[in-house]
C-alpha positions in Angstrom: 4.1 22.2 255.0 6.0 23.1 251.7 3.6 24.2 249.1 4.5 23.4 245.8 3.7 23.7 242.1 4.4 21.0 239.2 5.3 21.9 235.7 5.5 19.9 232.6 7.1 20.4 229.2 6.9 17.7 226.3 8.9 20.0 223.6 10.5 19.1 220.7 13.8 17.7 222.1 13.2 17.2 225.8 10.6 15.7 228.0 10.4 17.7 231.5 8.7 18.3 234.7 10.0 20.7 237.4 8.7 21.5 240.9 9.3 24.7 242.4 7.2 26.5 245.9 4.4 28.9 245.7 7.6 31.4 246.4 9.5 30.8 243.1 12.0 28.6 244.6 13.2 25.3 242.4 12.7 22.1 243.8 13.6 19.7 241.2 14.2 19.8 237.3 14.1 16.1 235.6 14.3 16.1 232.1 15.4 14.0 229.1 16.1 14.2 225.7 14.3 12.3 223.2 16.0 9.9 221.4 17.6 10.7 218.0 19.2 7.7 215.8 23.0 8.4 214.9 22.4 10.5 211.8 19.5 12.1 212.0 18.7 16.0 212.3 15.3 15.3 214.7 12.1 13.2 215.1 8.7 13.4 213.2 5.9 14.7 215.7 4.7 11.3 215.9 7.8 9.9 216.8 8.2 12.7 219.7 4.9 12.0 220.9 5.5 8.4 221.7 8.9 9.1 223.3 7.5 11.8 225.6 5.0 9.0 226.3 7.5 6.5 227.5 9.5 8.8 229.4 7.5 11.0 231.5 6.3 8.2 233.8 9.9 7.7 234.5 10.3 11.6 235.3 7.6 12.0 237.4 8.6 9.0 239.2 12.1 10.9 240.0 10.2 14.3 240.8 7.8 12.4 242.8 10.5 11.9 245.4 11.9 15.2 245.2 7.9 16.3 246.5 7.5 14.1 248.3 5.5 15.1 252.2 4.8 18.6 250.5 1.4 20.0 249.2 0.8 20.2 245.8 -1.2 22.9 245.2 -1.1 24.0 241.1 0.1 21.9 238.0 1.0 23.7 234.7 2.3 22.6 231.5 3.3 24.4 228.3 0.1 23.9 226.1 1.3 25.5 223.0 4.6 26.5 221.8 4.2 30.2 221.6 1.4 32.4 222.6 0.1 33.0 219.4 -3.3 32.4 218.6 -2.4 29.8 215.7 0.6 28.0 217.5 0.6 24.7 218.0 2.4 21.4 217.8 1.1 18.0 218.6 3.8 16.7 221.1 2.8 19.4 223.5 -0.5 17.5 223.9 1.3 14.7 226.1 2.3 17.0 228.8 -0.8 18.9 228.7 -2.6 15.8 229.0 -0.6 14.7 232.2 -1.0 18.1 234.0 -4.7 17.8 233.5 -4.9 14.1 234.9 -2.4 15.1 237.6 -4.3 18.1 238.5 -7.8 16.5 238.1 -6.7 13.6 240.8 -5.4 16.2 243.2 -8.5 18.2 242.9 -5.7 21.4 242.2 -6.6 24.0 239.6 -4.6 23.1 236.1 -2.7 26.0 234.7 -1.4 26.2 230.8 1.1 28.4 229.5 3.5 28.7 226.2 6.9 26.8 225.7 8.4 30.4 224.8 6.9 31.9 227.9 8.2 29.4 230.0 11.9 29.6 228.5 12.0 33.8 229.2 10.5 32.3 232.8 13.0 29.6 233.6 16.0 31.9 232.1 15.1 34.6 234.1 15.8 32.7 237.2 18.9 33.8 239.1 20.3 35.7 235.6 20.7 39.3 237.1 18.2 40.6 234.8 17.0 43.7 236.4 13.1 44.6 237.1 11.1 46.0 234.6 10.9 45.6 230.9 13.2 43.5 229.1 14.0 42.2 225.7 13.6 38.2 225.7 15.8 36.6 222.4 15.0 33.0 222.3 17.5 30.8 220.7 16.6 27.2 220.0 16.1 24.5 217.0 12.4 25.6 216.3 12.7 29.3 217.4 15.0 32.5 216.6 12.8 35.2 218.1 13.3 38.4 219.6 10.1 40.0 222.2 9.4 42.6 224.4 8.7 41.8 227.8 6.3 44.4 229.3 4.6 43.6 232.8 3.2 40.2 231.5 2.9 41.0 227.8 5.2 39.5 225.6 5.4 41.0 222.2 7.3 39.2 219.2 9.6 42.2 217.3 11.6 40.0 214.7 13.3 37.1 213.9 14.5 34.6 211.5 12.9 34.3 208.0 14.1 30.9 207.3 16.6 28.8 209.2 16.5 28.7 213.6 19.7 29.1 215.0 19.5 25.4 216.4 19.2 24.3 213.0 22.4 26.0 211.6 24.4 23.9 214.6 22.9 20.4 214.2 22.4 20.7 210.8 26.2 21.8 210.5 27.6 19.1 213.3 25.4 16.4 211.9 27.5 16.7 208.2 30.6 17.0 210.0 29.9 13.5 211.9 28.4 15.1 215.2 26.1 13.8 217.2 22.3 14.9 217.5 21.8 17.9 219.4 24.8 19.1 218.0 25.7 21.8 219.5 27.6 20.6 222.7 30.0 19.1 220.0 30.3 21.6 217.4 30.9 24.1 220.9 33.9 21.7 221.6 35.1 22.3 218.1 34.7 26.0 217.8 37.1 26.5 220.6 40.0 25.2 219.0 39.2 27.3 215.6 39.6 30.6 214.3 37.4 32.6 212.4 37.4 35.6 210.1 33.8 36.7 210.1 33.6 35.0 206.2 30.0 34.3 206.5 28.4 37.8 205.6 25.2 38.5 208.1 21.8 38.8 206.4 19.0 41.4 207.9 16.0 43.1 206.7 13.1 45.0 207.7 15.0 47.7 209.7 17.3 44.6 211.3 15.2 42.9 212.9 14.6 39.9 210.7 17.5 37.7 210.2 18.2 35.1 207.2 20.2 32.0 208.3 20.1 29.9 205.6 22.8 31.2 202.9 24.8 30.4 205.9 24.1 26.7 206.1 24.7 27.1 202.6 28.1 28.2 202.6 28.6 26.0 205.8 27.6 22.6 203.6 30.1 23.7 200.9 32.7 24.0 203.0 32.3 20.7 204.7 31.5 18.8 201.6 34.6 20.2 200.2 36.8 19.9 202.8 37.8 23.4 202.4 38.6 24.5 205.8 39.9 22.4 208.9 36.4 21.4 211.2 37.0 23.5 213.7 37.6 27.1 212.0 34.1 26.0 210.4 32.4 25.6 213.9 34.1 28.6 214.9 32.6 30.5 212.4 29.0 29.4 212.7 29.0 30.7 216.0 30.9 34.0 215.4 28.5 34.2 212.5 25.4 33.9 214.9 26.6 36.3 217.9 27.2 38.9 215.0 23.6 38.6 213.2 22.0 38.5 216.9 23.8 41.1 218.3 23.0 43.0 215.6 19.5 42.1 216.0 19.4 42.8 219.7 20.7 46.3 218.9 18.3 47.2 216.6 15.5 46.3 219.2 17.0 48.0 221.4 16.6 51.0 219.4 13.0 50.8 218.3 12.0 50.0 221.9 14.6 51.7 224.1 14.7 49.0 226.4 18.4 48.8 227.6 18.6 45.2 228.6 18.3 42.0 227.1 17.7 38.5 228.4 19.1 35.6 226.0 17.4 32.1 227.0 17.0 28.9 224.8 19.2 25.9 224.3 21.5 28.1 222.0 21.9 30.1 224.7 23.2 28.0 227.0 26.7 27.8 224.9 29.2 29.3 226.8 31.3 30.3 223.6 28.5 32.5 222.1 27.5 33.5 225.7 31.1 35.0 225.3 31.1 36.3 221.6 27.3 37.9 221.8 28.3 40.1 225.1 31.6 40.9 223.4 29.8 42.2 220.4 26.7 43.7 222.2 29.4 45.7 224.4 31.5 46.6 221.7 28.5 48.9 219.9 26.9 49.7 223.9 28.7 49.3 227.0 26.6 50.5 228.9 23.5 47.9 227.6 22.7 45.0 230.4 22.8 41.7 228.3 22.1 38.1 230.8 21.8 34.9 230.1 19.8 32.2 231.9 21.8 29.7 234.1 22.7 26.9 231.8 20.7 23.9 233.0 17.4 26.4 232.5 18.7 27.8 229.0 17.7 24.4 227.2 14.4 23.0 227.5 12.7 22.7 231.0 9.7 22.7 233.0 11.1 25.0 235.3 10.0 28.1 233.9 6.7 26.5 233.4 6.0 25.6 237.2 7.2 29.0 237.8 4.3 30.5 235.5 2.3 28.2 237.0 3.4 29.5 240.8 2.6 32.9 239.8 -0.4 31.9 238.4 -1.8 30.1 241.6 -1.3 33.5 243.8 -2.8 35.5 241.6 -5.5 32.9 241.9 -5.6 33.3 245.4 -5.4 37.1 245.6 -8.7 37.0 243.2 -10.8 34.4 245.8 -9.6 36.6 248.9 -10.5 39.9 246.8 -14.1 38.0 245.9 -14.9 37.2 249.6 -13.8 40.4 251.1 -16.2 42.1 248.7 -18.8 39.9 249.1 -18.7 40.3 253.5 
């Protein structure tokens, strides 16, 4: 019988669960985004929380039948959004509280991790990183981070001192009419534009924190003064980006001399900065190994939770039979 381990991830943006076996191999993804009115740039936490309450019964319902005749043997959800000691965010709590129901019913141990953790996870997952240490850059609407990856430490070296890079793209689509998340639109747009690197990139502390906001600035003039055609502005938002996080990436690269880099987060999963970050990244170092997760794991998931989780539940069982052999 296939032995298999839930996940669940109640983020900002997406409600999730995931299944994948005690091997590491995905089962099912559902997810969902939350519902955003025409307009707006997001959802108060109180507002997330009930939507991740009405549509993770719906989820698990659809995972349940992916599961279904299997053993489950491990649930894990992403408790916090980063592993920091004060992280924390309220909407988190509904998936949390699931896993623990879930897990307490099934009589299986319950597992928490990070939302960041589980992003590097899910990313990770058929990207060609190679073993060993790696630097993670996580790209989202509430994140714009850059760690160190070493065995199972994760070890935040920099990142944005104001805006997230999710925020620049919905924040930017949303005045020029786009729909909420953005950035599959503003994407669309960029493509048929052209851009002459006009917004100037902003770095301090040796390069490896990044300021995003005298971009959204300039970005907001533009638009509300119709001073460029739509799509040269998209374009340059994202050249803008893959030019302040290469540079980023480079610069940690450096410090660290870790020579690969693994980009993960809904950001990430555009295939127009996937393009323009390698380009740039190449350009200074050919030789340095950039990946990017597959794009249905870039954006928020559970599948990089259940993985965690997975890993987790062996290590678990390697422990036991270690306690019993010492104890004979």
């Amino acid at each position: 019988m296939t032995r298999a381990v839930i996940g669940l991830d109640t983020s900002c943006y997406t409600t999730s669960c995931a299944a994948v076996t005690v091997e590491g191999e995905v089962i099912a993804s559902c997810r969902k985004l939350l519902p955003v009115r025409p307009g707006e740039r997001g959802l108060r936490q109180s507002e997330a929380v009930f939507a991740h309450v009405r549509q993770l019964p719906g989820l698990m319902e659809e995972l349940s039948a992916a599961v279904r005749g299997m053993e489950i043997v491990a649930v894990c959800a992403s408790r916090t959004p980063r592993d920091a000691a004060d992280s924390y965010m309220p909407v988190f709590h509904v998936g949390d509280a699931q896993a623990r129901s879930l897990a307490a019913l099934l009589g299986v141990p319950c597992f928490a991790s990070t939302h960041q953790r589980g992003h590097i996870y899910a990313a990770r997952s058929g990207s060609g990183i190679l073993p060993g240490d790696l630097l993670a850059v996580h790209l989202s609407g509430g994140t714009t981070e850059i760690l160190s990856l070493r065995g199972e430490e994760l070890t935040l070296l920099g990142g944005t001192g104001d805006l997230h890079a999710g925020q620049l793209v919905d924040r930017a689509g949303v005045a020029m009419g786009l729909p909420f998340p953005a950035g599959p639109y503003l994407e669309e747009l960029a493509a048929r534009g052209h851009s002459e690197a006009r917004l100037p990139v902003s770095v301090e502390k040796g390069g490896l924190t990044v300021h995003l906001s005298g971009a959204e600035t300039q970005v907001q003039r533009w638009i509300a003064a119709e001073a460029m055609m739509p799509a040269d502005i998209a374009r340059e938002v994202y050249d803008f980006l893959a030019r302040t996080m290469s540079r980023m990436i480079l610069r940690a690269a450096e410090s660290t001399g870790i020579g690969q880099v693994l980009v993960a987060g809904g950001v990430a999963s555009s295939a127009l900065l996937r393009e323009m970050l390698t380009a740039r990244v190449h350009k200074a170092d050919p030789g340095f190994h950039i990946c990017f997760g597959k794009p249905e794991y870039s954006g928020d998931n559970a599948v990089g939770t259940a993985l965690i989780g997975a890993e987790k539940w062996k290590q678990q069982q390697e422990d036991d039979h270690d306690l019993q052999e010492d104890r004979r």
